[in-house]
N, C-alpha and C positions, 0 to 999 in steps of 0.2 A: 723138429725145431725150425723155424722161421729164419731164411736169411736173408737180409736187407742190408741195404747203405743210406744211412741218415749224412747229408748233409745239412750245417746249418747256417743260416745267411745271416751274416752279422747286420745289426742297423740300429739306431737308438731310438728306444721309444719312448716318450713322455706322454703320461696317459692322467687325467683328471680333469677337472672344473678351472677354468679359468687360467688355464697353464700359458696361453694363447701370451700372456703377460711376461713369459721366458725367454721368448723367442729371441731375443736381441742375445741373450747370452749363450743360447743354442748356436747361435750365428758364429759367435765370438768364439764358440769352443772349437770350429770348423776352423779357425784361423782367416775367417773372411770379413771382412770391411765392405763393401758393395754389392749390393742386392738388387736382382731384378724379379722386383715381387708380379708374379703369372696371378691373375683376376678373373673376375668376371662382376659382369653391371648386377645380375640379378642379387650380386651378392654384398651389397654397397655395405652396409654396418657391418659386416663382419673383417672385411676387408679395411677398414676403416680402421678396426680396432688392430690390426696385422699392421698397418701406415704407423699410427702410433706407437706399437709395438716396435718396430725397429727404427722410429726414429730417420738419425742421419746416416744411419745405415743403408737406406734406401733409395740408391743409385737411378733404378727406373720401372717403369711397371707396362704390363702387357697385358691387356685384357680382352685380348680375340682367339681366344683358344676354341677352338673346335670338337662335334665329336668324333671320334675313330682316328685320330690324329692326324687331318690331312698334311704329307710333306709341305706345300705350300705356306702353307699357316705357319709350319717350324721352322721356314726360312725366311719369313718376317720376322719373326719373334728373335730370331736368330742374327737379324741384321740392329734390331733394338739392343740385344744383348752385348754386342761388341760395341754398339757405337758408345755407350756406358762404360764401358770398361768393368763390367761386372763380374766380380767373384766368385758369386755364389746363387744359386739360385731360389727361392721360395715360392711354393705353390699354394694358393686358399682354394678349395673348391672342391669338386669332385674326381672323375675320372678322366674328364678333356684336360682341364690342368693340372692333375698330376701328369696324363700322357704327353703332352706338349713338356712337361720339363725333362720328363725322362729321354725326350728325345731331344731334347738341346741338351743332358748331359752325356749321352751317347757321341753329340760331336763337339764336346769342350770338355767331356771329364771333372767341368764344375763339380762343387759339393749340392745336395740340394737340403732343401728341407722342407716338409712336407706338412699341411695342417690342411686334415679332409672336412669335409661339410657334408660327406654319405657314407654310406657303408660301402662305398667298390672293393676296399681291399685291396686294389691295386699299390698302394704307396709301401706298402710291408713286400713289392713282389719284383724282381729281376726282367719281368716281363715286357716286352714294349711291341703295342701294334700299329702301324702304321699305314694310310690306305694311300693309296700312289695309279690313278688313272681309274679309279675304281675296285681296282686288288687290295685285298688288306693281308701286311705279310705280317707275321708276328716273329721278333727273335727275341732272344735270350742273352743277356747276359750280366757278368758283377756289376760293372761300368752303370747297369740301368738302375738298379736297387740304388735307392734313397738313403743318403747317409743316417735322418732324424727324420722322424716323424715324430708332430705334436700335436695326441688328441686333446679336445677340447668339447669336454662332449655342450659346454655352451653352445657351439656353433652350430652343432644340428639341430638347436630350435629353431631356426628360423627356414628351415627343409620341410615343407607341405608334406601333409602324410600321404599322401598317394605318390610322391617321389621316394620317399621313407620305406614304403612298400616296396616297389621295384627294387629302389636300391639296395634292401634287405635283402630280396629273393635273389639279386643277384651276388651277393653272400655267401648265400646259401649253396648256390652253383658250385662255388668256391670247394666247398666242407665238403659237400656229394660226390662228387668227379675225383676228389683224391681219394677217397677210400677204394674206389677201383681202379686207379689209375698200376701204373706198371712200376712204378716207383715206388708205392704205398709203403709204410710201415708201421709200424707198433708206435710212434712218437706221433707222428702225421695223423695217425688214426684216431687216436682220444682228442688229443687237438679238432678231428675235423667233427667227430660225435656229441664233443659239447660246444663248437658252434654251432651243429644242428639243431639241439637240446636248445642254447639261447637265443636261436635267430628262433625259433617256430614260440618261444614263450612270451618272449618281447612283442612280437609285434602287434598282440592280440592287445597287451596293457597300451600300446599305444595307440590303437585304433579306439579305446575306450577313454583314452588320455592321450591327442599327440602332445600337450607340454609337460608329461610325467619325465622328470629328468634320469628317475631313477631307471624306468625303464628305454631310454635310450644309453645312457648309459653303459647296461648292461646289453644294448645289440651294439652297439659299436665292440664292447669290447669283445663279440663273439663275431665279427666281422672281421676284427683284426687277427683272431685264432684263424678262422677262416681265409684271410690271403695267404696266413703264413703256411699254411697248407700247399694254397698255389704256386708258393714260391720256394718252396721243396719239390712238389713233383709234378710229375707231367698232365697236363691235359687231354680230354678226351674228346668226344663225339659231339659233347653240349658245346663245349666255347668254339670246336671248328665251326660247327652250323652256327653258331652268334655271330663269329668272324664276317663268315659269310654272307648272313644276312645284314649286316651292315655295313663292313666294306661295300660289296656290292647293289644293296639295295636300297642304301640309305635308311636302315631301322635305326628305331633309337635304340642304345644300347641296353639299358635296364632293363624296359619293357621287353625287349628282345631276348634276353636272360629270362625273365619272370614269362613267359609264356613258353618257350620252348622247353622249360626245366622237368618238370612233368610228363612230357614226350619222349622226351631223350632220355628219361632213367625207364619209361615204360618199352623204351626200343632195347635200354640194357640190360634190364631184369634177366632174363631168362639166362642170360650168361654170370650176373653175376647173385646170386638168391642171397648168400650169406651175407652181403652187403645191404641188399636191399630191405631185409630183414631188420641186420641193425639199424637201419635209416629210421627204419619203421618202431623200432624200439625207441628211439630218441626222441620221435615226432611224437610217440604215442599214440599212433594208430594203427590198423593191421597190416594195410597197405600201401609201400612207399608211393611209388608215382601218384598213387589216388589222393592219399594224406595231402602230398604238396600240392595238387591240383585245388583241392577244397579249401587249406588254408589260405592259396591265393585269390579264391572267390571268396571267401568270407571275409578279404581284408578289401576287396573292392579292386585288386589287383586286375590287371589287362591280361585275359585268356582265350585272347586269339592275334594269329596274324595278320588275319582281314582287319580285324580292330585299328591295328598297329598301321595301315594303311600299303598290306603288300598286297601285290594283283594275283589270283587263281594259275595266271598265266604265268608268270612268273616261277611257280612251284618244280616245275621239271628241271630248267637251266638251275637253280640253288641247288637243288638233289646232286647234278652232274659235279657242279664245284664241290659240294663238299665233300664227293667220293673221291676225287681229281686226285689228292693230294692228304689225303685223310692223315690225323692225329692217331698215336695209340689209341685201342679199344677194347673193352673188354668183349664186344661182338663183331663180327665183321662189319661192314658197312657195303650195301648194293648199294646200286642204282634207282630199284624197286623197292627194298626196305626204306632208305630215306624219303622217298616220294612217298610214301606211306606215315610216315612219321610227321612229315609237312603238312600233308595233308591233313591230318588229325590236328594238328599245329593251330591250321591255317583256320579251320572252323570253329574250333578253341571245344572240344567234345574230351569228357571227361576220360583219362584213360583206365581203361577194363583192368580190374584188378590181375596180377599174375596168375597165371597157370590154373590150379586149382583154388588158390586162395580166394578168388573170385565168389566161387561158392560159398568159404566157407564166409568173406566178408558179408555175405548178403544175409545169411544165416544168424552172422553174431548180429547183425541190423534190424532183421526180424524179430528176434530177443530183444533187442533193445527198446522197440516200438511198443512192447508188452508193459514196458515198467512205464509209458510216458504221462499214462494216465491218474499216477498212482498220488493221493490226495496228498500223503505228507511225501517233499521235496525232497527231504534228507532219505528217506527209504528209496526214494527214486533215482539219488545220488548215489546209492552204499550198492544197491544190488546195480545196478549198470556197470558201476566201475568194477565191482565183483565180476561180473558175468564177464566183460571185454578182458581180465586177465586170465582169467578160466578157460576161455577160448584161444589166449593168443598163447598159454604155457601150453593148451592140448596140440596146439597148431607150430607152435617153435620146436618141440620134442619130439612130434609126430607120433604120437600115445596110439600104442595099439589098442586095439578090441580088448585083450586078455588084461594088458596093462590098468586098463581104466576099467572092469572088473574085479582087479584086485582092488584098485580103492575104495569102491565102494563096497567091498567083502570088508577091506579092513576097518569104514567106518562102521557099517555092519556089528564088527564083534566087539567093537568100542561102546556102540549102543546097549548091545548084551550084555559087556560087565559091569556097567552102571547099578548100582544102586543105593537105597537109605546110607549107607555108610560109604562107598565109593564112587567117586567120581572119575572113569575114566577117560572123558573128554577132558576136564578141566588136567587130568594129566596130561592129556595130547597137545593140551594149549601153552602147559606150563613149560614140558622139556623142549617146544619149537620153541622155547623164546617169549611166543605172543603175548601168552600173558603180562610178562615183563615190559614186553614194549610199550602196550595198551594203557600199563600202570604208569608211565611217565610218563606216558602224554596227560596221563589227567591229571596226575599228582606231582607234578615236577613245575608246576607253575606257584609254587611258594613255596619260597627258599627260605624262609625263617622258620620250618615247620620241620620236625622229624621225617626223614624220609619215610618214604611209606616202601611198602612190598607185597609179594604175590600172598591170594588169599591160600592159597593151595587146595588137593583137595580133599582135606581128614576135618573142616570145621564142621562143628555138630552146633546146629542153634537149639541153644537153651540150654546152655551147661548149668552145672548145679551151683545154687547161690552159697559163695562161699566168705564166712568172716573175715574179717581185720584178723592177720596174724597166721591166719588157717593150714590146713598142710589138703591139699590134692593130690598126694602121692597115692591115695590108698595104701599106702603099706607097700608098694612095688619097692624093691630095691636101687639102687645108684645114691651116688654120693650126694647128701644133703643141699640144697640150693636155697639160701633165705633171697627175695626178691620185697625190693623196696625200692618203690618209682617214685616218680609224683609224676602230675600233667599240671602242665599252664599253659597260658594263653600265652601268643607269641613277645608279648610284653612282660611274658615272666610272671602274669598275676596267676595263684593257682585256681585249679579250677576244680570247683566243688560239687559230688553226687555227679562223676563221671564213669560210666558204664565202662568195665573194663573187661572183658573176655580174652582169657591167655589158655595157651593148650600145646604139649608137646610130644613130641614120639618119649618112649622108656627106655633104657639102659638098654636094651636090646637091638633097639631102633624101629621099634615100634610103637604106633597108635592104639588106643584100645579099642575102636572098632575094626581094628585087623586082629584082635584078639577075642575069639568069639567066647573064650572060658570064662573072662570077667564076667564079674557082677556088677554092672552098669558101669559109666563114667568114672572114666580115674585121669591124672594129669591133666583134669580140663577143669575151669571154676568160675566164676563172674563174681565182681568184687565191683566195689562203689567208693568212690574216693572219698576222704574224710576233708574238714573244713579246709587243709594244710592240701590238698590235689595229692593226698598222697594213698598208695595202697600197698600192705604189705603182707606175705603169704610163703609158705613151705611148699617147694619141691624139690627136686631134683637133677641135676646137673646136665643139658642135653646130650645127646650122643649125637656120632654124624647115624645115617641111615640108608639105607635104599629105598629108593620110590616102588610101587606093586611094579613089579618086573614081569608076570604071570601071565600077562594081557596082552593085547594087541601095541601098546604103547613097548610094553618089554621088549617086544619083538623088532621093534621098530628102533630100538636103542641097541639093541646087541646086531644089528643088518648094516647100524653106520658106526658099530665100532665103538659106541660110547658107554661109559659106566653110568650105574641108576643113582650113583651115589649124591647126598643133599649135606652140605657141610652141617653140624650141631647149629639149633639155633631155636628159639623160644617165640613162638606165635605171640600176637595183640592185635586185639582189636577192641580201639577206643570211640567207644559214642559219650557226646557232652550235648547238653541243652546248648542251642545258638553255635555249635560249632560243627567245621565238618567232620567226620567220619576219619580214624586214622587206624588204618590195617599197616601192620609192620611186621617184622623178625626182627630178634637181637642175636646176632651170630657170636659164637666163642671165639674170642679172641685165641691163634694158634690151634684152632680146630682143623679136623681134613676137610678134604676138597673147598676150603672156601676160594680157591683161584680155579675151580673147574664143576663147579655147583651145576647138577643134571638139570636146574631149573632156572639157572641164569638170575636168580634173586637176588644175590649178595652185593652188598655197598659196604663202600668203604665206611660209609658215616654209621652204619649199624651195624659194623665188628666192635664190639668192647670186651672188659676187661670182668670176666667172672674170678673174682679174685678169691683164690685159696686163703683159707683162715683154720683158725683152730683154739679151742678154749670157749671160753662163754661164748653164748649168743646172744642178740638183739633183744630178745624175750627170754634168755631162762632158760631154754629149751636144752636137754641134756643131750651132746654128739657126744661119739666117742670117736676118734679121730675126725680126721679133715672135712671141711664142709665150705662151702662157695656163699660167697657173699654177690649180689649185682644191684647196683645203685645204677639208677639212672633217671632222666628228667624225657618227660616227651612234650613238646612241645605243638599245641594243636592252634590250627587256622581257624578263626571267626568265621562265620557263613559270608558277612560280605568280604572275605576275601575270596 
């Protein structure tokens, strides 16, 4: 069992399109009247609309905020601030002007409020760094945490997408460094997994779209998952060296973040694998530090330090400082690891996958290179993405030699019970689900239509043509079942000379070609609808069943503990001119297993009611006790739908 301490930092968030227009009343909930709205020039319309927003609220304004928050700069701001007699504070911008307010409310305890224009993720964080003679010291505490924050994802349109980048990756840092941090835990950690998840998916829709609202949007709001991370646990190796390299060296900060990010998780890997793993699980690729390295090239991101404009020479004295005084970590930190780390940094060179995975990455890369030629797209789509999770479950599991011989012994004997009457694959597909899943993605896109369900695997094409009124019992025994449908079109017209094939297990819970005594075909028939879309026919009442148990699939149900059982329930399959194709079951209403069906088929919209009857029949027909009546309407989709 897992033991941790979740702390959580209160703050108020208002999050959506045009909230920016709140602001006066966010002001007002803080109990403040006078504002010293924190700016900047580049940011003139948005800022604009922030003036207007609070109105005569707006005591004075300060637009020289700096980055790495030099003390200086927050002891002008700070003489602005008094000479106003200002209440409260509000910051527009990114990371200089939130750091500049946190550091006036660190020596006034003002309230602030915060409206970012990037993803820093600093304004969700207790955090405050401050450079002072060229040291940048970083503390902690409630005092710095931002009473409101108000996103406004309008105001990141007008952030260049090469700032958007940076300022995502540096996000990103955010979500990374808490999963390994020394604080971590089970709250922190899904929080920091799907802002990795939305920082690595957003940025690509925006580099294809920077004014796709939807996809900033959605990186803001995993930027915000993302600080709140940082502002639960501690930081690591990445933001010391960021510190570092910017207090002392003058980097910019983002860019400084998006280059070092990828070095710094290839310097932690080795100590922390299960981490880096799930990083890599979320990015979607096999190897963390590598993933983030290419997603930053592929967004145009800055991936070097020379880039960034730091000198060669330079590199040994940053190494020294950031050993000096080092943050948690999950690996030690030299002298000579870091100067190794900068180095690689500094020339911006892709980092070597971990350990062994190196090889196997270059391997699944080689596979990959096979499909690239391949004429149709969609095949070149299906086996890649195939092959990358094939490689990444044999590579997460560590699949022995014997292991990965058994599956293919077991698809092996799955092969070998196949035949004219059995399908033991389409079993294999049925009891994982797949099949189920498969069928809703294609058939769950119209909703005015009978649900559909699996084909299973006992259908025999070209069952015997059977009359209006007919009995396909053969003469097997169970209790009589009259069946009277109709089909229409999803307007309810019926629909006439429609192909209908129906077939079930027998009172046993058996198929007839799992009966090898019969003489030919029985419980199976094909029937044609009359002017009225109707078709009506004699059988017999479903039973539940077991699926063929006997097989490799058997074995494979009795190893995870599951029963073969398939709730009762009546096959169809309907073909009509100009419409599509409707494969279904009609389950018994109060039948077994319909809440634990070995094939996962069962819908609520196709449990009905075989309703117990007695005395005359429909046609004539002499029962001597009980017999089941099932009425039902199927309703099929035109082809252009």
């Amino acid at each position: 069992m897992r033991t941790f301490v979740h702390t959580s930092r209160p703050s108020r968030v208002v999050f959506g399109a045009g909230t920016v227009d709140r602001l006066r009343d966010e002001v007002a909930l803080l109990g403040a009247s006078r504002v010293l709205l924190l700016s900047s020039p580049p940011l003139a319309e948005v800022s604009a609309q922030v003036r207007e927003a609070l109105g005569d609220l707006l005591a004075a304004e300060f637009d020289g905020a700096a980055m790495h928050t030099p003390v200086d700069v927050t002891e002008r701001a700070l003489g602005v601030l008094r000479a106003a007699h200002a209440d409260c504070v509000v910051a527009v911008g990114g990371g200089s002007t939130t750091g500049l307010s946190k550091a006036l409310a660190l020596r006034t305890d003002l309230p602030q409020v915060i409206v970012p224009t990037t993803y820093a993720g600093s304004e969700v964080t207790p955090v405050l760094g401050e450079t002072r003679d060229g040291q940048k010291v970083t503390r902690s505490s409630p005092a710095i945490l931002p009473e409101t924050v108000v996103y406004d994802v309008n105001t990141t349109l007008s952030l260049p997408f090469d700032l958007s980048v940076t300022s995502g990756i540096n996000a990103l840092a955010h979500a990374v460094e808490a999963l390994y941090s020394a604080d971590a835990n089970p709250v922190t950690d899904q929080q920091a997994l799907d802002a990795i998840t939305g920082i690595s998916r957003a940025l690509p829709r925006l580099a294809a779209d920077p004014a796709d609202l939807g996809a900033r949007g959605d990186l803001l709001r995993a930027a915000w998952l993302a600080g709140t991370c940082l502002a639960t646990v501690g930081m690591g190796l990445h933001h010391k060296l960021c510190h570092t390299l910017g207090g002392s060296f003058e980097l910019p900060h983002a860019p400084t973040h998006t280059v070092v990010l990828p070095h710094a998780m290839a310097y932690n890997a080795p100590a922390a694998p299960d981490t880096m793993r799930r990083i890599a699980e979320a990015l979607g690729v096999p190897d963390a530090p590598a993933g983030v390295y290419d997603l930053i090239v592929s967004l145009g991101g800055p991936a070097s330090l020379h880039g960034l404009g730091m000198a060669e020479a330079d590199l040994p004295r940053a190494a020294e400082l950031a050993v000096a005084t080092p943050y948690p970590n999950p690996r030690e930190l030299t002298v000579e690891g870091i100067a190794g780390l900068l180095d690689e940094a500094w020339h911006g060179r892709r980092p070597a996958a971990t350990d062994d995975r190196s090889k196997l990455t270059r391997l699944t890369q080689q596979v990959l290179a096979g499909f690239a030629n391949a004429p149709d797209p969609r095949v070149r789509d299906l086996m890649s993405d195939l092959v990358q999770r094939l490689h990444s479950f044999a590579i997460d599991h560590d699949l022995t030699q014997a292991e990965w011989q058994y599956v293919i012994d077991f698809l092996t004997r799955a092969g070998q019970k196949c035949s004219p009457t059995r399908q033991e694959f389409v079993l294999l597909s049925d009891t994982l689900g797949i099949s189920s899943v498969v069928d809703l993605l294609t058939n769950s896109r119209t909703p005015d239509t009978t649900p559909s369900a699996v084909l299973g695997p006992f259908y025999v094409d070209g069952p015997p043509e059977t009359e209006q009124g007919g009995d396909i019992t053969g003469g097997l025994p169970g209790t009589p079942l009259w069946v009277d449908v109709q089909i229409t079109d999803t307007d309810g017209t019926p629909v006439k000379d429609a192909v209908v094939d129906l077939w079930q297990a027998n009172d046993d819970g058996f198929y007839d070609v799992q009966l090898p005594d019969l003489d030919g075909p029985v419980l199976r028939g094909r029937l044609r609808s009359d002017a009225e879309g109707r078709i009506a026919v004699w059988s017999i009442l479903p039973s539940k069943y077991p699926v063929p148990d006997d097989g490799p699939v058997g074995q494979m149900l009795a190893a995870v503990g599951r029963h073969p059982y398939r709730a009762p329930h009546l096959h169809f399959m309907i073909d009509a001119p100009g419409h599509r194709r409707l494969i279904t079951q009609l389950f018994v209403a109060g039948g077994a297993y319909l809440d634990s069906d070995t094939v996962f088929g069962v819908k609520d919209d196709l449990i009905v009611d075989y309703l117990p009857q007695s005395g005359p029949t429909p046609d004539g027909r002499r029962v001597d006790g009980e017999w089941r009546r099932l009425d039902y309407t199927f309703r099929i989709a035109p082809l252009a739908d």
